[in-house]
ROSE-4610 file (N, C-alpha, C; in Angstrom, 1 decimal, always signed):
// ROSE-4610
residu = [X/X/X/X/X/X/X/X/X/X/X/X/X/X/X/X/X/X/X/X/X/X/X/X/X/X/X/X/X/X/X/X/X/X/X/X/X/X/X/X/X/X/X/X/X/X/X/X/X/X/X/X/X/X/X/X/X/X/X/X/X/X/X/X/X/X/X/X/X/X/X/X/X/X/X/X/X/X/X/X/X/X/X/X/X/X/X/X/X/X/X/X/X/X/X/X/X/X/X/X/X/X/X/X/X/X/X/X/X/X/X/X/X/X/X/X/X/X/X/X/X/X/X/X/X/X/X/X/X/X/X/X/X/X/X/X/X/X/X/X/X/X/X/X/X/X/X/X/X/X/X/X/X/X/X/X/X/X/X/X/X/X/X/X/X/X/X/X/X/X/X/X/X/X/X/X/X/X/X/X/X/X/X/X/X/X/X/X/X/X/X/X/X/X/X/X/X/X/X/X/X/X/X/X/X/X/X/X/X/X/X/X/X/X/X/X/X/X/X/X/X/X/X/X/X/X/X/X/X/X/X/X/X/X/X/X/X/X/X/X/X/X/X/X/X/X/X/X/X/X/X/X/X/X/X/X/X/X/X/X/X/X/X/X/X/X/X/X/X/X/X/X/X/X/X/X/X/X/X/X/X/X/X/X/X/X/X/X/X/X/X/X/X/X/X/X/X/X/X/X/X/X/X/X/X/X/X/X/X/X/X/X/X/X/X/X/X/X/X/X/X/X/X/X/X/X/X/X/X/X/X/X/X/X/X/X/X/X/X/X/X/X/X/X/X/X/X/X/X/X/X/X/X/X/X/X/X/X/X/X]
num = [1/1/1/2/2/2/3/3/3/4/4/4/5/5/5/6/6/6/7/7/7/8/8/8/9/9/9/10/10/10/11/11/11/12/12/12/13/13/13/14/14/14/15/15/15/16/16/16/17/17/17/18/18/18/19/19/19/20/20/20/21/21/21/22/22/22/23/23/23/24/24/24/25/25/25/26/26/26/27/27/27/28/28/28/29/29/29/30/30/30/31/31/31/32/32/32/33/33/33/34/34/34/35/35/35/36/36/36/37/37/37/38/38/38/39/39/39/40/40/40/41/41/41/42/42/42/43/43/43/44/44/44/45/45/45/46/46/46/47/47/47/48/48/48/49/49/49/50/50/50/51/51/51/52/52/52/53/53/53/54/54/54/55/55/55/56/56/56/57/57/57/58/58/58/59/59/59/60/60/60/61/61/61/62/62/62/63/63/63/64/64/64/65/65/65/66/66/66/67/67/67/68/68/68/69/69/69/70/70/70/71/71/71/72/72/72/73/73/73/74/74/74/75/75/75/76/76/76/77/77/77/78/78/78/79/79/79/80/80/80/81/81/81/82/82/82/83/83/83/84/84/84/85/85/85/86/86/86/87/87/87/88/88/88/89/89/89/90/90/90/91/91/91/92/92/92/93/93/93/94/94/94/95/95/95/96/96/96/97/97/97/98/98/98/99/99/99/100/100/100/101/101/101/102/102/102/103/103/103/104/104/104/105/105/105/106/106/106/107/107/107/108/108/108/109/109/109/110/110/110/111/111/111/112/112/112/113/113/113/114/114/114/115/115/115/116/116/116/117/117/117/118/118/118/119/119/119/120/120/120]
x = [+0.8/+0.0/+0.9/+2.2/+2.6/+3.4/+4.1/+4.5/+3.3/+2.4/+1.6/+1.5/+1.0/+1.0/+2.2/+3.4/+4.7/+4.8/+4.7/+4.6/+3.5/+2.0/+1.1/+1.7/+2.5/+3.0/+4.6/+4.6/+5.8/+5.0/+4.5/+3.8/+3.0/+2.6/+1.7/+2.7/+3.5/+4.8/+5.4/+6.1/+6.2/+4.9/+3.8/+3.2/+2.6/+3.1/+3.1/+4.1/+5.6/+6.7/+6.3/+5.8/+5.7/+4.7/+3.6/+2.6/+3.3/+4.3/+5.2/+6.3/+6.3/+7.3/+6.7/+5.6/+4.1/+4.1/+4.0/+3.1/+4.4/+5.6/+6.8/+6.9/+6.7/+6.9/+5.2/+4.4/+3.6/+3.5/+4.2/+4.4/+5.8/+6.3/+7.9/+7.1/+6.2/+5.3/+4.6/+4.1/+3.2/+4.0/+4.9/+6.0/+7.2/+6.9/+7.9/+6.9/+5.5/+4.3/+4.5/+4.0/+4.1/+5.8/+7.1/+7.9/+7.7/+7.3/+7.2/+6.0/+4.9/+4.3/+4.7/+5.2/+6.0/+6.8/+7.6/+8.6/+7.7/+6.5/+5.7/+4.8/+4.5/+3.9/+5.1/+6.3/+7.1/+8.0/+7.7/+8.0/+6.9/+5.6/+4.3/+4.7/+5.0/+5.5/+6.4/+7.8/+9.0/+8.3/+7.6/+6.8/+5.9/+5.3/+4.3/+5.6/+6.0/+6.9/+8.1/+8.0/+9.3/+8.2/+8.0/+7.4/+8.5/+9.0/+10.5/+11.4/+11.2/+11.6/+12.4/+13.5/+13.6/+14.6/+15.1/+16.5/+15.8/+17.0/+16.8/+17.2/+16.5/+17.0/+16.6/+16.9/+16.6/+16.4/+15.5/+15.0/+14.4/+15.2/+14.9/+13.9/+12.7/+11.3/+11.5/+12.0/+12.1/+13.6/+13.2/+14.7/+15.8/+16.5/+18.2/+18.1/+16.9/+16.9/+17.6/+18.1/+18.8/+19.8/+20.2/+22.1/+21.3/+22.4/+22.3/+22.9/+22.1/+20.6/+19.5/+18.6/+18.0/+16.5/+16.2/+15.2/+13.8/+14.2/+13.1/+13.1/+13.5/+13.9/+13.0/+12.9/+12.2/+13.0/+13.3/+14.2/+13.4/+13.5/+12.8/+13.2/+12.5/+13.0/+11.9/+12.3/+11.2/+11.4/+10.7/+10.9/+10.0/+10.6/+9.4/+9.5/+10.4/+10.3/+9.0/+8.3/+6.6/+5.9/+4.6/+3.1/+2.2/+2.0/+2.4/+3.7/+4.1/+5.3/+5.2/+6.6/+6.6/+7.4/+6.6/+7.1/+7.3/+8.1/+9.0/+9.6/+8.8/+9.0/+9.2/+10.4/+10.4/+11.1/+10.2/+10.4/+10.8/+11.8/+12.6/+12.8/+11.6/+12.6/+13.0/+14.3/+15.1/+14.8/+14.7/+14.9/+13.6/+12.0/+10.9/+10.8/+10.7/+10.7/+8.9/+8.7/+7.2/+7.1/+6.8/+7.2/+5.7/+5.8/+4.7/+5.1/+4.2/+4.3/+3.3/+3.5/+2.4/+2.8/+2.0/+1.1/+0.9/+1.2/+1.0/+1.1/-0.3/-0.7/-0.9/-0.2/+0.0/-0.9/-1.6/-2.4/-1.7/-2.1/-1.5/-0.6/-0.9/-0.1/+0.7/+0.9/+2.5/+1.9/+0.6/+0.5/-0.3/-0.3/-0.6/-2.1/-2.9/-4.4/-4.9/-4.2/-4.4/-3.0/-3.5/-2.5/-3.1/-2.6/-2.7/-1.7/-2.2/-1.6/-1.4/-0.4/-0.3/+0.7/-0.1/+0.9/+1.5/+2.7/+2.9/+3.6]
y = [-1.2/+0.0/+1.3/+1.2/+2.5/+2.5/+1.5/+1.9/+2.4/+2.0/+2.7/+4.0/+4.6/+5.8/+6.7/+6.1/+6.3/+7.0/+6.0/+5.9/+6.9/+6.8/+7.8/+8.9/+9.6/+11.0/+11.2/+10.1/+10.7/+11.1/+10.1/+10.2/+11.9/+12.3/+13.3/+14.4/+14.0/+15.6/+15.3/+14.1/+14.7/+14.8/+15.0/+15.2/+16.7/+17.5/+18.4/+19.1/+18.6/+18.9/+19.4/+18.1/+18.0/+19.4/+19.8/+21.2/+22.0/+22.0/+23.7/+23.9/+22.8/+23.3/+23.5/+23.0/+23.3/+24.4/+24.9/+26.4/+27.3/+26.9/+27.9/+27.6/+26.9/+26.6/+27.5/+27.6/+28.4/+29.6/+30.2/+31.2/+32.5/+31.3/+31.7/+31.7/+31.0/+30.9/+32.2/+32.1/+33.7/+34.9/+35.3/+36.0/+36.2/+35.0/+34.6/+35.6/+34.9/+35.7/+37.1/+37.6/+38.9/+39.6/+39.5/+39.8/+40.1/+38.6/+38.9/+39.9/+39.9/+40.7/+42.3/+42.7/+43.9/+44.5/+43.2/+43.3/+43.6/+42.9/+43.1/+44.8/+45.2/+46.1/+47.3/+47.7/+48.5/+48.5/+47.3/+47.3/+47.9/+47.8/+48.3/+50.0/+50.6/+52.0/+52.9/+51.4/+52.3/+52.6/+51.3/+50.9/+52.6/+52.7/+54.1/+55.3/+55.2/+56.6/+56.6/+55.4/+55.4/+54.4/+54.7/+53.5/+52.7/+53.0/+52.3/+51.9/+51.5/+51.1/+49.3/+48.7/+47.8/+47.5/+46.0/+46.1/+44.4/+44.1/+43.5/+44.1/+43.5/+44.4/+43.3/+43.6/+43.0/+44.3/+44.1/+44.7/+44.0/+44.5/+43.9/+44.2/+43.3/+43.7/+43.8/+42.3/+42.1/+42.5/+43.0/+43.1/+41.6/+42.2/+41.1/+40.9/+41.6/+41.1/+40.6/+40.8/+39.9/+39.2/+39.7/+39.3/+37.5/+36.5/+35.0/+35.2/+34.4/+33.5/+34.7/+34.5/+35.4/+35.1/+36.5/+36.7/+37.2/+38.1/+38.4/+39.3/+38.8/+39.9/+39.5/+40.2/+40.1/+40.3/+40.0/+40.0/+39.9/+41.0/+41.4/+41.5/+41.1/+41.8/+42.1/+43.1/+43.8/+43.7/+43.5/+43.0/+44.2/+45.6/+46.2/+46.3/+45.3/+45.8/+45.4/+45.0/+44.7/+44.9/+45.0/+45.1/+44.0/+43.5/+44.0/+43.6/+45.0/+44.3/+43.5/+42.4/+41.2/+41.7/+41.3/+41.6/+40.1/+39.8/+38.3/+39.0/+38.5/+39.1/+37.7/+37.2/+36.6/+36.7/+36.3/+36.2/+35.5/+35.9/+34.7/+35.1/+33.7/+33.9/+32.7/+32.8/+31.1/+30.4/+29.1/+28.4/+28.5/+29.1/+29.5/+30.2/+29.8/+31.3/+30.7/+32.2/+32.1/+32.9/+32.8/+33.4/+34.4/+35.7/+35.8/+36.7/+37.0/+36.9/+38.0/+39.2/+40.6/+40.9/+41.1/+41.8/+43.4/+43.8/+45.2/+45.8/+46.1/+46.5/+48.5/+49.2/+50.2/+50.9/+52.6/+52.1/+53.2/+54.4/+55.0/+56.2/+56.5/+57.2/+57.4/+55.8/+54.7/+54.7/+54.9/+54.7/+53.3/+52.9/+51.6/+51.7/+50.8/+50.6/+49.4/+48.6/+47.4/+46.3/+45.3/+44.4/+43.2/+42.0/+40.5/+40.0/+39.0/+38.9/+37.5/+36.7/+35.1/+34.9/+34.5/+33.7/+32.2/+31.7/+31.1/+29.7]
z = [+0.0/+0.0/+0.0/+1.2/+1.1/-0.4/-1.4/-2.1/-3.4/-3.2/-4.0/-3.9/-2.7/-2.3/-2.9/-2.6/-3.1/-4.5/-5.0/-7.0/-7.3/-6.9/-7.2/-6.9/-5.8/-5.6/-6.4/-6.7/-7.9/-9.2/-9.4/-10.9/-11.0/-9.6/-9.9/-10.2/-9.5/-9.1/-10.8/-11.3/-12.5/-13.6/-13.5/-14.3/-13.8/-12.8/-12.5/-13.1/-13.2/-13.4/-14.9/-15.7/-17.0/-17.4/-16.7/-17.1/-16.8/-15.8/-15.5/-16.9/-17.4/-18.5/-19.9/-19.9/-21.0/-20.5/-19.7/-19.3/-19.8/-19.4/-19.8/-21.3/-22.1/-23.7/-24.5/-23.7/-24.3/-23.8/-22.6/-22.9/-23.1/-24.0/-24.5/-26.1/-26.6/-27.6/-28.3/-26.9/-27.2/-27.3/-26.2/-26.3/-27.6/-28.0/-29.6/-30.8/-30.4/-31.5/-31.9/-30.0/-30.1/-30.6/-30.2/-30.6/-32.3/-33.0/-34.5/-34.8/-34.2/-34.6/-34.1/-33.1/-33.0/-34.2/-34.7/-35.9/-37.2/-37.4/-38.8/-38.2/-37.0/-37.0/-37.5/-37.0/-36.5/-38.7/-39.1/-40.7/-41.2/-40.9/-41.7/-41.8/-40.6/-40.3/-41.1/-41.1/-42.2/-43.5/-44.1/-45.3/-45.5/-44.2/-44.0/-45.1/-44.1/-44.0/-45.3/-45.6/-47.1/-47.8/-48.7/-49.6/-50.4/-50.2/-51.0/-50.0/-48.6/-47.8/-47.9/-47.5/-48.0/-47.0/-47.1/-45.6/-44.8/-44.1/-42.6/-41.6/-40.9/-39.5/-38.0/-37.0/-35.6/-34.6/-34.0/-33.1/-31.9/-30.5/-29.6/-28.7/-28.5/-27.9/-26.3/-26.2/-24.3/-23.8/-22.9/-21.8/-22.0/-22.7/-23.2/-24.5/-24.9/-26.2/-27.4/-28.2/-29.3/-28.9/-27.7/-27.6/-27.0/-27.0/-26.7/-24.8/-24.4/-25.0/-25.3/-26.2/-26.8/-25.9/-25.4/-25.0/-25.0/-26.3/-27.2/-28.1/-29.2/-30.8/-31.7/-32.5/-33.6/-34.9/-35.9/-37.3/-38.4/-38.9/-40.2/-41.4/-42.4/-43.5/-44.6/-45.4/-45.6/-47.4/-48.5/-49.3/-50.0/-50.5/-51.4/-52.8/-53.6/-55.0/-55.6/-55.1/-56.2/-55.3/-55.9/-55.1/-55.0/-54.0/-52.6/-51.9/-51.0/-50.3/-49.2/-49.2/-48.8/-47.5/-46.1/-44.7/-44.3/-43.9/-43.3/-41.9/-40.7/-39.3/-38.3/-38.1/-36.7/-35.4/-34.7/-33.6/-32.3/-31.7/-31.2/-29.7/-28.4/-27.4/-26.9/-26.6/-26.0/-27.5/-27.7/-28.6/-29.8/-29.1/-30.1/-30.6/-32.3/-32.9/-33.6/-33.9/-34.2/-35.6/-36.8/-37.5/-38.5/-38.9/-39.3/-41.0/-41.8/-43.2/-43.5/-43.8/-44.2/-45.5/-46.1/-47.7/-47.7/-47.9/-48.0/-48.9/-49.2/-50.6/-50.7/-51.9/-51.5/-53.0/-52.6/-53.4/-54.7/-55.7/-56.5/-56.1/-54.4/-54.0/-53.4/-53.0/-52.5/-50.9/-50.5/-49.3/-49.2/-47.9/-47.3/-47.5/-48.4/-48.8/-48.0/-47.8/-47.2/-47.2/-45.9/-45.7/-45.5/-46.0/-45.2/-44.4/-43.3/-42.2/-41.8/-42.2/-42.1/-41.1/-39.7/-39.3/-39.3/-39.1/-40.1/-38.5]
């Protein structure tokens, strides 16, 4: 009996163990999301303000950001020779990156008419 008791209170603690590190992988997840989406918002802007805007770049969202171990950056690159321009934004914290993909359609007077939004 008591090794039952035993075994049941391991099994629970690592299956407790096992949700605390679920819980930290989706919210290193979501944090990864948002980073990319910071990166595709903060591209839609240069896109604003240069229509001819073009480049990669990194930009760090969370506190330590880019530098390793990486705690929350976002790395962009921004693609405007045709219409629509092609935004490629990811986002990276610790080993998850999340990556997301914008359209940005510009209309005859090089401003932003609309966008699509794929995360990927």
């Amino acid at each position: 009996m008591l090794a039952l008791i035993v075994s049941l209170s391991l099994l629970t603690a690592n299956l407790s163990g096992n949700d605390n590190a679920s819980s930290a992988e989706v919210a290193n997840s979501d944090s990864a999301l948002a980073a990319a989406e910071f990166g595709a918002k903060d591209a839609l802007l240069k896109i604003a303000r240069n229509k001819g805007y073009s480049g990669t770049y990194s930009v760090a969202v969370l506190s330590g950001g880019c530098a390793s171990p990486v705690r929350g950056c976002a790395t962009v690159t921004v693609d405007t020779q045709s219409n629509p321009k092609t935004i490629n934004s990811s986002g990276q914290v610790g080993e998850l990156v999340r990556k997301i993909v914008v359209k940005a359609y510009l209309d005859g007077n090089g401003k932003i008419a609309n966008y699509t939004w794929q995360d990927n």
